[in-house]
N, C-alpha and C positions, 0 to 999 in steps of 0.2 A: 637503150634501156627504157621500159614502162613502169612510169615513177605511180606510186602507189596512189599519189595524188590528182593523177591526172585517168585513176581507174575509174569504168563508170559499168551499171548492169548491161549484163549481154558481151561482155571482153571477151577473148580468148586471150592469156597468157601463156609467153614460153618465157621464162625468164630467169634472173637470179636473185634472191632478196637473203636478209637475216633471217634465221628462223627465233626471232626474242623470247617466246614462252611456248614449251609444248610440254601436251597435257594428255596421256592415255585413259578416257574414260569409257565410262558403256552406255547404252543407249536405254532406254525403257524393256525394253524386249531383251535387256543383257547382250546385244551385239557390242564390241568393242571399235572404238574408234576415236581417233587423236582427235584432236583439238591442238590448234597453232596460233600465233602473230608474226606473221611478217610482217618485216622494219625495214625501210629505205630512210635517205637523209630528209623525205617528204614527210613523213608519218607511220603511220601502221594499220595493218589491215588483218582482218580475224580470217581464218579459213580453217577448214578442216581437211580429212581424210577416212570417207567413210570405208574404204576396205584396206587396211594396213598391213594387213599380209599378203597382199597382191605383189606377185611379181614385180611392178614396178613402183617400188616404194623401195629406197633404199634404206641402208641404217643413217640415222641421223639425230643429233640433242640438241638442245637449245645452245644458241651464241654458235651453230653450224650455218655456213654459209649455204643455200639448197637452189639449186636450179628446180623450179615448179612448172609442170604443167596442170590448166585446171582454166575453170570457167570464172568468170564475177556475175554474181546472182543477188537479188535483193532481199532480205532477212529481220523481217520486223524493223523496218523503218533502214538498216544498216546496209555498208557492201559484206559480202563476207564472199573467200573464193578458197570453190571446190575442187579440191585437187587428187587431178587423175592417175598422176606419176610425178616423183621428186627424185632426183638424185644429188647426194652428197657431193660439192665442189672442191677440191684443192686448190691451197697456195696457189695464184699465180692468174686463177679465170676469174680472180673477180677485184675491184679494189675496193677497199675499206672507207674508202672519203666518200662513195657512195650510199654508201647503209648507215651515217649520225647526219642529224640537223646539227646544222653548225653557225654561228655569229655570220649573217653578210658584211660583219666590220671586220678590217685586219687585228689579229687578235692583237699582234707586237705592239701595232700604234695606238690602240686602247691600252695599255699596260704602260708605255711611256708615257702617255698623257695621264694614268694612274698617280703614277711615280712622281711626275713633278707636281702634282696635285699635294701629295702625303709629304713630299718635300717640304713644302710651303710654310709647314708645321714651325712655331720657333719653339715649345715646351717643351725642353731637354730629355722629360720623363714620355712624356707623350713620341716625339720623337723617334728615342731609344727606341719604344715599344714597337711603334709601328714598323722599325727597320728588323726588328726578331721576327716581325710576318713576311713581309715584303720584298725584305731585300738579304739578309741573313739566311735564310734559309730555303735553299732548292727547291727542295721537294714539296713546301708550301706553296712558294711562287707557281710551281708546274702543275699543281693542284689545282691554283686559285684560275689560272690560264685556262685549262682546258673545262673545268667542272660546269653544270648546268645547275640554274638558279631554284628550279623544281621539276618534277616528275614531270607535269602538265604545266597548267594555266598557263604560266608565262615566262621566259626567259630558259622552258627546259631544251636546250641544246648545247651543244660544246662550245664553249667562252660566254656560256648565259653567263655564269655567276660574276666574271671581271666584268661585263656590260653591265650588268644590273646594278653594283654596287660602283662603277664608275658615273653611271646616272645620277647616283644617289650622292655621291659625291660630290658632282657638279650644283645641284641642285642645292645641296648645303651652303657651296661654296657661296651660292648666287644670294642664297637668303643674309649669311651673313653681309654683304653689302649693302642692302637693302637695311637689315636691323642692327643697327651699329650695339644693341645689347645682348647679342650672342655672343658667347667665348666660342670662338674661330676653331682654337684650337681644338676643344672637346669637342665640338660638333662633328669639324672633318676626320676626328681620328674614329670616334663611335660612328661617322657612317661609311670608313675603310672597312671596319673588324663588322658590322652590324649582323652579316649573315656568314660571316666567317666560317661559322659552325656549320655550315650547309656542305663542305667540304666531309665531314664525319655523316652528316646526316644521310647523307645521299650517295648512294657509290657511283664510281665512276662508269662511264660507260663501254662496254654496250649495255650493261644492266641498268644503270639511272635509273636504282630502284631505291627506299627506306631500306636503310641499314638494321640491325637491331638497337644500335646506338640510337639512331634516329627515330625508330618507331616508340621507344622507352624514355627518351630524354627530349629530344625535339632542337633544332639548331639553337634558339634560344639559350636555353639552359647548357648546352654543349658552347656554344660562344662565351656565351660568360665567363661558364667556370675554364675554360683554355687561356682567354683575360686574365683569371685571374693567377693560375701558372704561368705565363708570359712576365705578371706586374712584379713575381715574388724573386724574377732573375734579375731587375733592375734594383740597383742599390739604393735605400731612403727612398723611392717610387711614393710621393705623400697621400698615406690613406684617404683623405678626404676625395682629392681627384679619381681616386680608383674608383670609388665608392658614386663618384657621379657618371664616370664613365659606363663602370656596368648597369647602373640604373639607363642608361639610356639604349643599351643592347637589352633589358631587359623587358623594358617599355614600347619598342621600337613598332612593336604590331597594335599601341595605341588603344585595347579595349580587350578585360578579358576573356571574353567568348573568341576573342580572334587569337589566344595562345599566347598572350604576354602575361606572365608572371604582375606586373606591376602594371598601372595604369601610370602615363607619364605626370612627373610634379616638377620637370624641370623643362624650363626655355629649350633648352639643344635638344631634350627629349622630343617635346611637341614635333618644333622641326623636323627631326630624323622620322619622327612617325608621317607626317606629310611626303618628306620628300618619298620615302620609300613607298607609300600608298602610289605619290604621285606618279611614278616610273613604274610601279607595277600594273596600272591601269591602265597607262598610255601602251604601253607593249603588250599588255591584255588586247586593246583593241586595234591594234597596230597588225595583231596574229588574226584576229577576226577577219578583219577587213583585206587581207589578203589571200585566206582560205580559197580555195575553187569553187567553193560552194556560197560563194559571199560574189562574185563577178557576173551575177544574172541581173543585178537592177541595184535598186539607190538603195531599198530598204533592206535589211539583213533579217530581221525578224526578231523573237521577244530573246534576251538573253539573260538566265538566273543571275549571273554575277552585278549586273548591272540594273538589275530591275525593270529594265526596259527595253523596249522595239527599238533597234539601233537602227541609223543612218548613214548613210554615206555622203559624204560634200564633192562637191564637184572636183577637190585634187585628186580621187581615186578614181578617174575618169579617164 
């Protein structure tokens, strides 16, 4: 198979990919013609189909699997590939674990190291809570397993969101050794639940798109208030700790132009707002520095999220 990622101008492809988004529009001159993305477990690639009632153009929608013939051409700075003939695949020609990015960690042995991590917990109330996520209930746990942590930037692939949030968890865990004046327990449980909500925000895949949930409420405000349905099942649950807990799911993004309701006023807040930045930015550049297009030399070049002309160290060597 010709992984999307390893496509370059001048290809010819015969191959199989997702078809992720297709799009019937027309052209200036009112000629009609698709617009697609093809998805492998590498990435995604735009292409079109300028004659869609040709012969060879099968029926096909989105989330169809398509065997595509067509060129890779260069497009205002992009690849984008032109396709001369598709036909519609069935059951059986193609497999599924090839078309999602997915965690290169085993997802099981990250979720057992989850586990005894949220174990560790001794607050009765905190405890409880976090076994109604974790361990109580299926269809969260199978959620929390397979979900991706965002669309893009970082950590979006299948088990982003258990890696992300096990990161963040470690990283807690690390600081409370370090500052013997964190409460252990609020910290690690607010950075179990922190993007909880990312579960509602984001559907599953192969869409790993904003829900309407998510484009109106945002995980945030979705985490919290599930918090706070979660705290209303435990019995005596002492308001005060609730009330710090969600301050610190709701602080967590640390500034309000970056989506947090509140700016952090508590110690475990601060924290979870580092660790979280901290994992989000190492696997920001973790995904850079690994791109196909980052393996020609030491520099990478200017990157918005970072402000700067990234580098390479000699381990990526």
């Amino acid at each position: 198979m010709r992984y999307i990622e390893n496509l370059k101008e001048g290809d010819k492809i015969s191959d199989v990919y997702m078809c992720k988004q297709k799009q019937s529009l027309t052209t200036k001159n009112g000629k009609p013609y698709e617009s697609l993305i093809l998805q492998d477990k590498t990435g995604s690639v735009d292409a079109k189909i300028w004659e869609p009632s040709s012969s060879g153009i099968d029926n096909y929608d989105s989330f169809d699997y398509i065997e595509v013939v067509g060129d890779v051409i260069n497009f205002q700075g992009g690849l984008q590939v032109n396709i001369r003939r598709l036909r519609k695949c069935s059951e059986g020609e193609y497999d599924e674990s090839e078309y999602f990015p997915v965690s290169n960690k085993d997802i099981e042995e990250m979720y057992n190291e989850f586990l005894s991590l949220i174990k560790s917990v001794k607050n009765q109330y905190m405890s409880q809570l976090l076994s109604l996520f974790f361990i109580n209930s299926s269809k969260i746990v199978d959620a929390f397993k397979k979900h991706s942590a965002a669309k893009t930037v970082h950590h979006g692939f299948i088990g982003g969101l258990l890696e992300h949030t096990l990161g963040v968890v470690k990283l807690c865990d690390f600081y409370c050794k370090q500052y013997s004046s964190l409460n252990r327990d609020l910290l690690i449980t607010a950075a179990a639940l922190h993007d909880i909500g990312k579960i509602k925000e984001i559907s599953a895949f192969p869409a790993n798109d904003y829900t309407d949930e998510g484009q109106l409420l945002g995980h945030i405000v979705i985490g919290s208030e599930w918090v706070s349905d979660a705290v209303r099942q435990i019995p005596d649950f002492p308001p005060k700790l609730a009330r710090e807990l969600k301050h610190c799911i709701l602080a967590h993004h640390g500034k309000l132009e970056y989506g947090s309701p509140k700016l952090p006023a508590l110690m475990e807040a601060v924290a979870l707002n580092y660790a979280d930045d901290t994992d989000a930015k190492m696997q920001t550049m973790f995904e850079i520095f690994s791109a196909p297009a980052a393996q020609k030399g030491e520099w990478i070049g200017y990157n918005r999220l970072f402000e700067s002309n990234l580098r390479k160290t000699n381990i990526w060597d």
